[in-house]
C-alpha positions in Angstrom: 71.0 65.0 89.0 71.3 68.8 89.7 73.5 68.2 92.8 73.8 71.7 93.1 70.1 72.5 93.9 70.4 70.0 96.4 73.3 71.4 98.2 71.5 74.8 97.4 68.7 73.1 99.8 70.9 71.6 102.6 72.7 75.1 102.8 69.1 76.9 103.1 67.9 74.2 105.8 70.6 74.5 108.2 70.6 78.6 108.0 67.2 78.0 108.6 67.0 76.2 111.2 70.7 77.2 113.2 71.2 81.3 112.0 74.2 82.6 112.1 76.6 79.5 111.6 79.4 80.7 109.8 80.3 79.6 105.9 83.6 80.1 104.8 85.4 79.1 100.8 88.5 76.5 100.5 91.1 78.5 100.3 93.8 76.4 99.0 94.4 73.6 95.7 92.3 70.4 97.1 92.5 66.5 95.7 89.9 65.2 93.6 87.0 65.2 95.2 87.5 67.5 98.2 85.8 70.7 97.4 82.2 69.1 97.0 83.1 67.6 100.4 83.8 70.9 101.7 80.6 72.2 100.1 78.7 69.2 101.6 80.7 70.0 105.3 79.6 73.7 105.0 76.0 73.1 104.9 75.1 69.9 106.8 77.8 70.1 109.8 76.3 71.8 113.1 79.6 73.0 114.7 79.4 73.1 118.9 80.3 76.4 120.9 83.0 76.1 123.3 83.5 73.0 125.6 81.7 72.8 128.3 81.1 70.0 131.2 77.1 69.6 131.6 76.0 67.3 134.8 72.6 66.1 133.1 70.1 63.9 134.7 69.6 60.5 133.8 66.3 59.7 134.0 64.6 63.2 133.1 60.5 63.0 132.2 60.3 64.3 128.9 58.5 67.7 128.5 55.1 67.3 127.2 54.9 63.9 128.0 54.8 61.2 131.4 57.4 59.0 129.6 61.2 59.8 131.0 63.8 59.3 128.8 67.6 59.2 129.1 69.5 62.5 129.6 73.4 61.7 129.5 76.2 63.8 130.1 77.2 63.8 126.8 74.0 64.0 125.3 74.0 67.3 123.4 77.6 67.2 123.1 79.5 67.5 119.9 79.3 69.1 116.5 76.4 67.0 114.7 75.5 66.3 110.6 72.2 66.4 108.7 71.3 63.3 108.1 68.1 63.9 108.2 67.9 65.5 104.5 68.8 62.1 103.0 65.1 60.9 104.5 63.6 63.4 103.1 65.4 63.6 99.9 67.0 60.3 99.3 68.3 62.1 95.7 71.0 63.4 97.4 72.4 59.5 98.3 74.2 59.8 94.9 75.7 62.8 94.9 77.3 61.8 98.1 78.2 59.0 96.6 80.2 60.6 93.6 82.1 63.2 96.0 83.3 59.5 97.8 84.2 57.8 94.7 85.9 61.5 93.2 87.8 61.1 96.4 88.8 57.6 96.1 90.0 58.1 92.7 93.5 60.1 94.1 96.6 58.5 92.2 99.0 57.2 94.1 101.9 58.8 92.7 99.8 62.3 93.0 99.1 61.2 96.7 102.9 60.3 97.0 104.3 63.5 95.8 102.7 65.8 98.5 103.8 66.6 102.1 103.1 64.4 105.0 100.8 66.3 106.5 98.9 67.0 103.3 99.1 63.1 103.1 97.7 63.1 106.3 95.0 65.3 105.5 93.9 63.4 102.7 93.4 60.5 104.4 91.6 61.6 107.1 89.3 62.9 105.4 88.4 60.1 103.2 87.8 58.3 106.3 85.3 60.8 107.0 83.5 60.8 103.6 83.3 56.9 104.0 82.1 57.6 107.5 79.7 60.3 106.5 78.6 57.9 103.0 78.2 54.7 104.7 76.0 56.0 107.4 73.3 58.2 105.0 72.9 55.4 103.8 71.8 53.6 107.1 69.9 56.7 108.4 68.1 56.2 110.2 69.9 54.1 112.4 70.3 55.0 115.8 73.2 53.1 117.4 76.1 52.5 115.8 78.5 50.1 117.6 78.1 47.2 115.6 79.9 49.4 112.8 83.1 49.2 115.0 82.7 46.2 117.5 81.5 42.5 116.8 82.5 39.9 114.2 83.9 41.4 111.3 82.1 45.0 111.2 81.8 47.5 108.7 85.1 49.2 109.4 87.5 46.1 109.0 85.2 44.9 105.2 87.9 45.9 102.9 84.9 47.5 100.2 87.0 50.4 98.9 89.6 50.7 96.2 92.7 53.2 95.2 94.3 51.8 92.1 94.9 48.2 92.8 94.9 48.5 96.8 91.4 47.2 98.8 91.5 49.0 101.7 88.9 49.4 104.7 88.6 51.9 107.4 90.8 50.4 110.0 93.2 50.1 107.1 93.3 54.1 106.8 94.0 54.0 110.2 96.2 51.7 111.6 98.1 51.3 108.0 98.0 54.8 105.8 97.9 57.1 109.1 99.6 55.3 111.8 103.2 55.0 109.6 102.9 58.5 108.9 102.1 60.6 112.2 105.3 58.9 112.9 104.5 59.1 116.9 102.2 61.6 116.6 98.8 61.0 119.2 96.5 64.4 117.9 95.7 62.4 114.5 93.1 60.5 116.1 91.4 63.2 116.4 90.8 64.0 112.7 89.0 60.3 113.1 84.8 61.2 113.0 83.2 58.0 113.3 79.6 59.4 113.4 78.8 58.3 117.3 78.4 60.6 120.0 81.4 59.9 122.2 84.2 60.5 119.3 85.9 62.9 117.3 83.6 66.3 115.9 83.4 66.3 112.4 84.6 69.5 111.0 82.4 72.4 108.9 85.8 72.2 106.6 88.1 69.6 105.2 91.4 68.8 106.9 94.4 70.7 105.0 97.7 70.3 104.9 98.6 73.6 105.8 96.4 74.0 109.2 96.1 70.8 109.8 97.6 71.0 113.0 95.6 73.4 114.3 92.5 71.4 113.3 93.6 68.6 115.2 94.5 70.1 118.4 91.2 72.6 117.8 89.3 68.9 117.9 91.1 67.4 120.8 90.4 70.4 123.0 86.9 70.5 121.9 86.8 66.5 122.2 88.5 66.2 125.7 86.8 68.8 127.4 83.2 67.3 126.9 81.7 64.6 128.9 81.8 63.2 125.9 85.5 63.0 125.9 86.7 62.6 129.4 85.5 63.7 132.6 86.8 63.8 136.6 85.1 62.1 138.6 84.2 62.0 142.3 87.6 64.6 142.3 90.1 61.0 142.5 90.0 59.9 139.0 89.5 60.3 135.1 87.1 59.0 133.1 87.7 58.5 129.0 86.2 58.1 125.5 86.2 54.1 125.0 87.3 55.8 121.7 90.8 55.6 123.0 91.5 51.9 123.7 90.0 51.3 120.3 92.8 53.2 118.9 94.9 52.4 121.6 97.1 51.4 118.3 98.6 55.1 118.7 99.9 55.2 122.1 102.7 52.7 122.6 102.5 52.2 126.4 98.8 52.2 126.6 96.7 52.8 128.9 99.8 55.0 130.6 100.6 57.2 127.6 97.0 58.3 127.6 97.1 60.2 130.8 100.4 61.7 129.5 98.5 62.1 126.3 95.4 64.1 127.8 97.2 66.7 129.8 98.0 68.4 127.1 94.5 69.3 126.4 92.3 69.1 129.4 91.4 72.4 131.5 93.9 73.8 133.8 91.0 73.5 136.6 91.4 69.6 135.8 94.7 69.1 135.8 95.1 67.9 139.6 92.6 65.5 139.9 94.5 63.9 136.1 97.6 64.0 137.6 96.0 61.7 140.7 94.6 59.4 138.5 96.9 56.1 138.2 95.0 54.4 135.0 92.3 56.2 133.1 89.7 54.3 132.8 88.4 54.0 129.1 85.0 53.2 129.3 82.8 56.1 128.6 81.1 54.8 125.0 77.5 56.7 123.7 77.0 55.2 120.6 74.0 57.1 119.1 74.4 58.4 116.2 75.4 62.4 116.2 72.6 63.5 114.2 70.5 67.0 114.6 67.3 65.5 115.8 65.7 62.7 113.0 66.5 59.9 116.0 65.2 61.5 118.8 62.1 59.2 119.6 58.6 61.0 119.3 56.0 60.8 123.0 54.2 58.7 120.5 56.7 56.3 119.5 57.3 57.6 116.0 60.2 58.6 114.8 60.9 61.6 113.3 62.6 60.4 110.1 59.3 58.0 109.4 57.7 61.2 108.7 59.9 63.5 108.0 57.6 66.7 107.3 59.1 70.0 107.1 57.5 73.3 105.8 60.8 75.8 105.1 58.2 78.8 104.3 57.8 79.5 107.9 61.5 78.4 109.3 62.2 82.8 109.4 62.5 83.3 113.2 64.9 82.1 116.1 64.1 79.0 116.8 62.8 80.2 120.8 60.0 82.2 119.1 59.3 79.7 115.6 55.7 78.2 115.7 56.9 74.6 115.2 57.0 74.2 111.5 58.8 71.2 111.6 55.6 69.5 113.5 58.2 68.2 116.5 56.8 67.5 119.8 58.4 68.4 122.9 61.2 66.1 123.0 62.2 66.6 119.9 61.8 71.0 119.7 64.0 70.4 123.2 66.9 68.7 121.5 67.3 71.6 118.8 67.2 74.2 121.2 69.8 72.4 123.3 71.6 71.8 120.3 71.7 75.4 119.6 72.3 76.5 122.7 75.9 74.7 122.7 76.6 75.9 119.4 76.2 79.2 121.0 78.9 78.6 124.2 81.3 80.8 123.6 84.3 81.8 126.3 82.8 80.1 128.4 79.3 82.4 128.3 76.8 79.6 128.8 73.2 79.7 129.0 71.4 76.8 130.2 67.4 76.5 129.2 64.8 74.5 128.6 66.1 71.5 131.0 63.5 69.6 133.5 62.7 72.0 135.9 64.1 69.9 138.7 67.5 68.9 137.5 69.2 71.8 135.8 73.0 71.2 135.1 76.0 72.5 136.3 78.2 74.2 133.9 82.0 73.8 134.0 84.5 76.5 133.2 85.3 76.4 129.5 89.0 75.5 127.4 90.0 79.7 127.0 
């Protein structure tokens, strides 16, 4: 296995395909495990621009097509992973799986003898690698509420092991993170859960050292989305269904919560928060925050059953490249869209490419 060619290839396809994303070292001593997982992070993870609130329409004809299709809010929201390379090249499934198990295999004494926050950081990201793990090797699998939700799903299976402990994904949560944010809300942000309406995975690992910033760098990216929370009608706020399924965090939920988001929603927002008596926490878009091997083809198909891609001719801006990828409309529409929010910065936002008919609205951006 020559893992390094194939991160070599995941690094070339997203610089391909998204120029000018940034790709930064690990700057400080990391578990067992972790700087593969930052390698991995640095070249599948799409980061997203700036947040910004997009009114799309929901029931938009597709370009290039008579069929409509489903435009949410929170539809190109997000930052988004490549987990479309593991169609393609399914060799790559084991190499994710030995960065998991290299993480897993943290002592607990080691574990023990470092900060709380680096403790924190740890744990979140393991969650995250058994997030990331679990799902390439689903892909491609579009919605992913049973996961979470229904009788005994994947996140309450105690499958994994450190030392003697079993432990599932809840477990990192509610039992390894929740004792040690000791009251602390912003860690539930450092929760990516692969869906479209949580938590952005990071382009780096969580550290103890900035991990802080990280979290409330997520939460301001996470709650100013429609993805997130929205106003609506100017009388009340919407939420991320996100939050009552870690409701686990906020002793006096659902009351904390609006306590909890006005530390991070826009200033523009803030009256139409403070009106709102209960939040209502039912905003849920379970797809799967892929790049684009999901998005269902005019004819059907999808993308990841014939996942054909000729990197020779992936050398221009995507606006001007002759379709090398062999997309059709719907799908070239998503990257650009894609690409276009990873480009909203300060609040500079161009909107293209959108039915002709029912452009969106644009929101002031977090400063």
């Amino acid at each position: 296995m020559k893992s390094a060619k194939h991160y070599a290839f995941l690094m070339f396809l997203l610089s391909a395909v998204f120029q000018g994303q940034a790709v930064t070292a690990a700057t400080e001593p990391a578990p067992a495990g972790q700087n593969s997982y930052h390698d991995l992070l640095q070249k599948a993870v799409l980061m997203t621009g700036s947040p910004v609130r997009y009114n799309y329409s929901t029931d938009s004809p597709d370009i290039n097509s008579r069929i409509k299709s489903v435009i949410r809010r929170s539809s190109y929201d997000g930052s988004r992973f490549l987990f479309e390379a593991f169609v393609k090249y399914p060799e790559l499934l084991p190499a994710l799986r030995q960065v998991r198990d290299d993480m897993l295999a943290l002592s607990s004494q080691v574990l023990a003898s470092r900060s709380t926050d680096e403790q924190l950081a740890y744990w979140l990201n393991l969650h995250n690698v058994l997030v990331i793990d679990h799902i390439a090797h689903l892909y491609p699998k579009k919605f992913l509420d049973d996961l979470y939700q229904g009788e005994q799903p994947w996140a309450v299976q105690r499958l994994y092991r450190i030392g003697d402990e079993s432990l599932s994904l809840a477990d990192i949560k509610f039992n390894k993170v929740l004792p040690l944010a000791a009251g602390r809300t912003d860690v539930i942000y450092g929760f990516y859960e692969g869906y479209i309406s949580g938590p952005s995975i990071r382009s780096t690992p969580f550290s103890g050292k900035n991990l802080k910033a990280q979290l409330k760098e997520n939460a301001v990216e996470f709650v100013n989305t429609s993805r997130g929370a929205y106003p609506e009608y100017g009388t009340s706020f919407r939420a991320s269904g996100f939050y009552q399924r870690h409701q686990a965090f906020f002793p006096n939920f659902p009351y904390d919560l609006k306590t909890h988001l006005q530390q991070y929603v826009h200033v523009d927002e803030q009256d139409v928060l403070a009106k709102t008596e209960v939040v209502a926490t039912d905003i849920n878009d379970w797809r799967i925050a892929d790049i684009y091997g999901t998005v269902r083809r005019s004819n059907n198909r999808s993308l990841d059953a014939a996942f054909v891609m000729d990197t020779t001719k992936l050398t221009h801006e995507l606006s001007a490249i002759s379709n090398p990828l062999r997309l059709d409309g719907k799908q070239l529409h998503q990257l650009k869209m894609l690409r276009k929010r990873q480009q909203a910065k300060d609040g500079k936002v161009e909107i293209i490419d959108l039915p002709a008919e029912e452009k969106p609205t644009a929101s002031k951006a977090q400063p």
